[in-house]
C-alpha positions in Angstrom: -12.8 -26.7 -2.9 -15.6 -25.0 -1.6 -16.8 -21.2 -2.7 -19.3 -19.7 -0.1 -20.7 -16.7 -0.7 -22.5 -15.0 2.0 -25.5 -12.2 0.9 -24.5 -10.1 4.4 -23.2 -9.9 7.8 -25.3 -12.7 9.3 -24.7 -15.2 6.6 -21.0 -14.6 6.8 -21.2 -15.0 10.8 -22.2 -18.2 10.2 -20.3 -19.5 7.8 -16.9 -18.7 10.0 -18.8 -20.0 13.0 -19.4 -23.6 11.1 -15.3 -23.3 9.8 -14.3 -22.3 13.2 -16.5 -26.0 14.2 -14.9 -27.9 11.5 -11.5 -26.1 11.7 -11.3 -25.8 8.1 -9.4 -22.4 7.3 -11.3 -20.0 4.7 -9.1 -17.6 1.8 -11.0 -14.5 1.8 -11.6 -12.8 -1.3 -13.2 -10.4 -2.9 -12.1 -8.2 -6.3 -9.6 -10.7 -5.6 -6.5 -8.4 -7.5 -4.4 -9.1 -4.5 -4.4 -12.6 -4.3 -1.0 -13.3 -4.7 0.3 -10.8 -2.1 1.7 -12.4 1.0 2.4 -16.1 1.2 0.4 -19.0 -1.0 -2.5 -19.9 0.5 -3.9 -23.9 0.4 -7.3 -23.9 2.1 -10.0 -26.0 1.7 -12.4 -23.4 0.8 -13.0 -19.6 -0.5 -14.8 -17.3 1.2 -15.7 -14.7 -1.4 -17.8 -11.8 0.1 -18.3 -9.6 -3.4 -21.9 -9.1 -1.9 -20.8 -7.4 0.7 -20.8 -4.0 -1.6 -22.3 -0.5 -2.1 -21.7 2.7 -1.0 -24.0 3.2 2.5 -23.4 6.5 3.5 -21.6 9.6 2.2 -21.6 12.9 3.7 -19.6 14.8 1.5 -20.1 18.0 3.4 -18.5 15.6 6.2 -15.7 14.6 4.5 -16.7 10.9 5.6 -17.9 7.8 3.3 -18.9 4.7 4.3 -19.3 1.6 1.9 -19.3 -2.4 1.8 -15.5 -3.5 2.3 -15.9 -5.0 -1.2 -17.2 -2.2 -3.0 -15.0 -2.0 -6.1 -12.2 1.2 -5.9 -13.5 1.9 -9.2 -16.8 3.2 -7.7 -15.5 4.7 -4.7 -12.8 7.2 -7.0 -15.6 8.0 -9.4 -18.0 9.0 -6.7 -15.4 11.1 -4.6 -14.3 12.8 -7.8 -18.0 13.7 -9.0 -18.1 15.4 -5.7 -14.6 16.8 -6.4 -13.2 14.8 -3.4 -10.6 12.0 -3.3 -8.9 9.0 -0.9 -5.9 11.1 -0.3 -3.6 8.3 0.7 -3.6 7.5 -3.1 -3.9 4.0 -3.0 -2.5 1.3 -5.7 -4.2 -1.1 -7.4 -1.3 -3.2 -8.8 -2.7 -5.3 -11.2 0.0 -4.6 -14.0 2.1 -6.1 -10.9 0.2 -8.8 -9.2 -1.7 -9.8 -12.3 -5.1 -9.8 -10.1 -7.9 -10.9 -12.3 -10.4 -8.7 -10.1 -10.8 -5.0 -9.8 -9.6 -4.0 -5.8 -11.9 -3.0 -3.5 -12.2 -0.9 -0.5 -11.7 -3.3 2.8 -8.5 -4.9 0.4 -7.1 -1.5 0.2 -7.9 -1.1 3.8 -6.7 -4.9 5.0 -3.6 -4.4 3.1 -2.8 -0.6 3.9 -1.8 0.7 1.0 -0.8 4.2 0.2 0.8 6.0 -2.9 3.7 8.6 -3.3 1.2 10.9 -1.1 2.1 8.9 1.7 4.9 11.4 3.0 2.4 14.1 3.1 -1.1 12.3 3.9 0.0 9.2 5.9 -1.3 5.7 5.3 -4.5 3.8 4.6 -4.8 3.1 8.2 -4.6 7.2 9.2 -7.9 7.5 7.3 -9.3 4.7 8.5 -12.3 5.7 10.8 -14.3 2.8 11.8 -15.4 -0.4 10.3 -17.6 -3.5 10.6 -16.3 -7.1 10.6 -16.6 -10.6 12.1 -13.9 -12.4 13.7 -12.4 -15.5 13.4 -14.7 -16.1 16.0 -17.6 -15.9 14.0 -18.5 -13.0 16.3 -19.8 -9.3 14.3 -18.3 -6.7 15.9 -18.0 -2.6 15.3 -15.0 -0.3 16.2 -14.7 3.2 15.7 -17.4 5.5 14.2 -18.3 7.9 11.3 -16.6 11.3 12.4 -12.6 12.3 12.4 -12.2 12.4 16.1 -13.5 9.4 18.2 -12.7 7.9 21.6 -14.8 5.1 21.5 -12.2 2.8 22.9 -9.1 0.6 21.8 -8.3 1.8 18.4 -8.9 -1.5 16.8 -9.1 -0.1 13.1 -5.4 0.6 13.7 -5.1 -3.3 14.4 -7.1 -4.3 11.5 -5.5 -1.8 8.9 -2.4 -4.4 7.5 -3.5 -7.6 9.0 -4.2 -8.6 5.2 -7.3 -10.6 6.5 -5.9 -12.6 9.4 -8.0 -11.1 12.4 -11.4 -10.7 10.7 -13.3 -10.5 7.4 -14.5 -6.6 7.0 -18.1 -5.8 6.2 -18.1 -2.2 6.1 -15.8 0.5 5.9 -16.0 4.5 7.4 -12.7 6.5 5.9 -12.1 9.9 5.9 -12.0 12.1 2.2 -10.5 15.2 1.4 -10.8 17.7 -1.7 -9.4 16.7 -4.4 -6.4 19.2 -6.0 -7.7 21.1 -9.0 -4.0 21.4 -10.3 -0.9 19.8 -9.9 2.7 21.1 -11.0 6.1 18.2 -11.1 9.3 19.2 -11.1 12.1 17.0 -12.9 15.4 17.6 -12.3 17.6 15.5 -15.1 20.9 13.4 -14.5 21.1 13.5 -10.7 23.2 10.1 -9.4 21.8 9.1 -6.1 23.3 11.2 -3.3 22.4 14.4 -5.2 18.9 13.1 -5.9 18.7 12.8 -2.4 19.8 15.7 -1.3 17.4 17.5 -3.8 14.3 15.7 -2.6 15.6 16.0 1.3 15.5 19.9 0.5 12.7 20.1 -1.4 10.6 18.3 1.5 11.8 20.1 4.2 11.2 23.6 2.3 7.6 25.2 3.4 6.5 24.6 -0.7 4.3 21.4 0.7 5.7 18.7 -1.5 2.7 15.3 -2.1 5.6 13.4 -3.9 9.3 13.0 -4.1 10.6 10.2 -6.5 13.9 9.3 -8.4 14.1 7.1 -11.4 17.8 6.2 -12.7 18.3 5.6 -16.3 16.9 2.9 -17.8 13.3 3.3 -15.7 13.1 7.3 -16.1 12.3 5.9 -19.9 15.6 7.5 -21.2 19.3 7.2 -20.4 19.3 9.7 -17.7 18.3 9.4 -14.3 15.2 11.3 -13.5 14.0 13.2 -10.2 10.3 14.2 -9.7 9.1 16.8 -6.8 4.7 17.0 -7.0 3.0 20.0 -5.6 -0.5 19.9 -5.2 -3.3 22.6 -4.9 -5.0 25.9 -6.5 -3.1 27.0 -9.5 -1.8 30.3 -8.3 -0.2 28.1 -5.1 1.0 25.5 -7.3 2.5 28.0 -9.5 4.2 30.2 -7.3 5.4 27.2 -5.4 6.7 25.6 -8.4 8.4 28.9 -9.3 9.8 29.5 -5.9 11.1 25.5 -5.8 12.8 25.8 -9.1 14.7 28.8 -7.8 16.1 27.0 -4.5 17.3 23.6 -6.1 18.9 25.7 -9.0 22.6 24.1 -7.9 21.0 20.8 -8.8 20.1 22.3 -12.8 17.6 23.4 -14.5 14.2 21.8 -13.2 11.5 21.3 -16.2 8.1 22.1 -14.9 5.2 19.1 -16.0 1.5 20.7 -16.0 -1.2 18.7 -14.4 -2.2 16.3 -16.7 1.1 14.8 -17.5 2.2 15.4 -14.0 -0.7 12.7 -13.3 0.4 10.5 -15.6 3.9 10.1 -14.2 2.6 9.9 -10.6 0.1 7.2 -11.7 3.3 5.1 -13.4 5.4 5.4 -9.8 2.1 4.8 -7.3 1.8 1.2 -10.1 5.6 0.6 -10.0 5.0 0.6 -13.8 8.9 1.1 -14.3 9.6 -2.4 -12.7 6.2 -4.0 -13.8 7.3 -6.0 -16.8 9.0 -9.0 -17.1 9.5 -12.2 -15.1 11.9 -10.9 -11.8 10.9 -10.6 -8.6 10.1 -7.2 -7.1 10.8 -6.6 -3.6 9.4 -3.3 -1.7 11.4 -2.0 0.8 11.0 0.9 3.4 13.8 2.3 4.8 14.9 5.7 6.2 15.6 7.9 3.2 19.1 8.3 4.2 19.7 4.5 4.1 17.7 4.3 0.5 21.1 4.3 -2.2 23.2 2.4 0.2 20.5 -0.3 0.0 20.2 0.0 -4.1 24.1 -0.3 -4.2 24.7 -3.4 -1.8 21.9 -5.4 -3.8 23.3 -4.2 -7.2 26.9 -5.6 -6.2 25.0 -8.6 -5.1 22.6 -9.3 -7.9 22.0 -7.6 -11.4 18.9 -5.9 -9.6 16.8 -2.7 -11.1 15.0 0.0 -8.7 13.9 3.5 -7.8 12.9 5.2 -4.9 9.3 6.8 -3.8 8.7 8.6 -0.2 11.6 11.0 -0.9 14.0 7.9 -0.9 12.3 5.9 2.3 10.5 3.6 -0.4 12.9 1.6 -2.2 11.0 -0.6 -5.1 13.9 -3.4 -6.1 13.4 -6.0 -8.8 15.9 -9.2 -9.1 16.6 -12.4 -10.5 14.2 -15.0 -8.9 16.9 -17.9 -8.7 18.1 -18.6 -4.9 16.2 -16.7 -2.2 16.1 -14.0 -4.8 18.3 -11.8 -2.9 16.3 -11.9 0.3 19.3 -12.2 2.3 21.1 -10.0 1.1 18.3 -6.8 0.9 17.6 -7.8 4.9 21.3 -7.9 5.7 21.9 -4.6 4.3 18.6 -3.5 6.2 20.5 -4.4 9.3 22.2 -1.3 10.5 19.4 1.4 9.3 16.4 -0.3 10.3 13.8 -1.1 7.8 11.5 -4.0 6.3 10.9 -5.7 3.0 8.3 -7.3 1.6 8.6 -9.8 -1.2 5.6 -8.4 -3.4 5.5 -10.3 -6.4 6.8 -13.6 -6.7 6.5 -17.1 -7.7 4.4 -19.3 -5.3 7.4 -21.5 -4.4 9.5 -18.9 -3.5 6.5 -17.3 -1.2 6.5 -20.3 0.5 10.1 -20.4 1.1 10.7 -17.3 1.8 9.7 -14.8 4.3 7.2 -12.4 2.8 7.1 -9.9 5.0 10.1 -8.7 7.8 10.7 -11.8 10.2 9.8 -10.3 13.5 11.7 -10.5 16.5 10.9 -13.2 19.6 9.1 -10.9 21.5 6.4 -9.1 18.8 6.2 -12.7 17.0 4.7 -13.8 20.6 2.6 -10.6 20.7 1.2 -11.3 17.6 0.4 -14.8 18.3 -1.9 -13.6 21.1 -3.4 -10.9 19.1 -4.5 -13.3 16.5 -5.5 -16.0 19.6 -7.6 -13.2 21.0 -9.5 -13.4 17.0 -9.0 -16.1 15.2 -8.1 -18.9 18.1 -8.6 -21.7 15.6 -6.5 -19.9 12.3 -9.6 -20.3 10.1 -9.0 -16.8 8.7 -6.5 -16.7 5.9 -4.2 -18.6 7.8 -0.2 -18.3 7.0 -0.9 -15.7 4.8 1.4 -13.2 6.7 3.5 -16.0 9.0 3.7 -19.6 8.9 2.3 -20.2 12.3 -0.6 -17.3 12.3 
């Protein structure tokens, strides 16, 4: 197997133009922590593009940064937060899950588009995703979008590229939008909820005016003690945080007596659900599901009477982490059949290479987007030399 490893955007142009001549298909890495996301690659060679790092630009008075898609996440937090600032999608990293030997980097983050329990307040990687370098499958460089909030440049092609986990092209640079970072932070818990309540309680606390950047519930067993747990973060200057806190507490009284966490340990238990460290050890498969919240402990029960399966919920109850028994298709049938009526997908996050391969990854799609995927990735990879199967079989 051949490792190229391109010093910039020229060198990499031509290294996919001489695949694309060859038709030899190139695994992209770079911190490589997400390797084993999506569906076991066997290519002939690595493309590893760790040069292709540094941060370029940052206009902190902007709220915009642009760096090298493989500039470690490390740098990129520690250089927001010297400026007080942050990503406020809150991204993972997942190593404790994925067992990634690398540190993750920027354009993975951005390939993948991954967001934390913020995500129900702040939106995804792709929503602060402003504009980007890359070169196709193609072998073609090509810009999209630009360095301010607001562009109309054209097609929104940073939308495209945010989730296509390296299929389309192999990012060089990255613009995304920051934000200040909250001096305080305030967690509810509520203790001993069973799953309708807890959803009731997060379903009110979101839709109160208190500004809620995390809803979560942890049954016993993953709440680290034997009863169920259910967190509610708040976010901002400490009088807001407090009052809001205070005023919260007083409306969800008919679901107990909340205990208030203060920001540093309200940090470390948001850190634990944006890892999945509840379901992180051991050998079973985890699955990650979104779902509409309402639809969130119908799906926990119909795999628990299927399977001896462990989970919680994120995103108020629309994020539904699952881990099972890897034997069989490790429960994929039965998740996606219970996913029927409410809508939904699942991805199989972390599991064994064989069952990757056997099983779909990520939601099968219907006849007609399968097709329009087909010619999105013919319009930029014609010859499947990026990544290819890594999402589907046939792309």
């Amino acid at each position: 197997m051949t490792r190229f490893r391109p010093a910039d955007e020229r060198a990499l142009a031509e290294i996919i133009a001489a695949a694309v001549a060859q038709e030899e298909p190139l695994e992209i890495i770079a911190g490589g922590s997400k390797r084993g996301l999506g569906r076991p690659l066997q290519t002939p060679h690595v493309l590893d593009v760790t040069s292709l790092s540094g941060i370029r630009d940052y206009a902190p008075e902007e709220l915009v940064l642009t760096a090298g898609a493989a500039t470690p996440m490390g740098e990129i937090e520690s250089t927001l937060a010297a400026k007080g600032q942050m990503l406020a999608f809150e991204p993972p990293g997942w190593r404790g899950l994925l067992a990634g030997a690398g540190a993750p980097t920027l354009g993975g983050v951005i390939a993948c588009n991954l967001a934390g329990p913020r995500r129900i307040k702040m939106g995804a990687a792709r929503d602060h995703f402003l504009g980007f370098r890359a070169v196709s499958g193609r072998g073609e460089a090509f810009k999209a979008g630009g360095k301010v909030v607001k562009n109309v440049t054209g097609y929104d092609l940073a939308k495209l590229i945010a989730g296509s986990y390296g299929t389309l092209a192999v990012l060089t640079e990255v613009t995304v939008k920051v934000l200040p970072l909250a001096p305080e932070e305030r967690s509810l818990l509520l203790h001993g909820l069973d799953e309708a309540a807890a959803l009731r309680a997060m379903t009110e606390a979101l839709n109160s005016s208190h500004e809620l950047s995390g809803a979560a519930h942890l049954p016993a067993g993953e709440s680290g003690s034997d009863r169920p747990l259910t967190a509610l973060r708040l976010e901002g200057p400490l009088p807001s945080v407090t009052a809001r806190a205070d005023a919260l507490a007083r409306e969800l009284r008919a679901f107990g007596a909340a205990e208030t966490l203060a920001t540093e340990p309200s940090r470390t238990l948001w850190r634990g659900v944006r890892e999945a460290a509840p379901l992180a050890a051991g050998p079973r498969v985890l699955w990650r599901c979104s779902v509409p919240p309402s639809a969130g402990p119908a799906l926990a029960a119909a795999v628990s009477r299927a399977v001896d399966a462990r989970w919680f919920f994120d995103w108020g109850g629309g994020l539904v982490w699952l881990a099972v028994p890897g034997a069989g298709d490790a429960a994929a049938s039965v998740i996606r059949g219970a996913m029927a009526a409410s809508g939904g997908h699942a991805t199989l996050l972390r599991a064994p290479d064989a069952l990757r391969a056997a099983v779909s990854v990520f939601e099968p799609q219907p006849p007609a987007l399968a097709a329009l995927t087909r010619r999105v990735k013919d319009a930029f990879d014609p010859k499947r030399i990026l990544n290819r199967g890594r999402m589907y079989a046939d792309v």
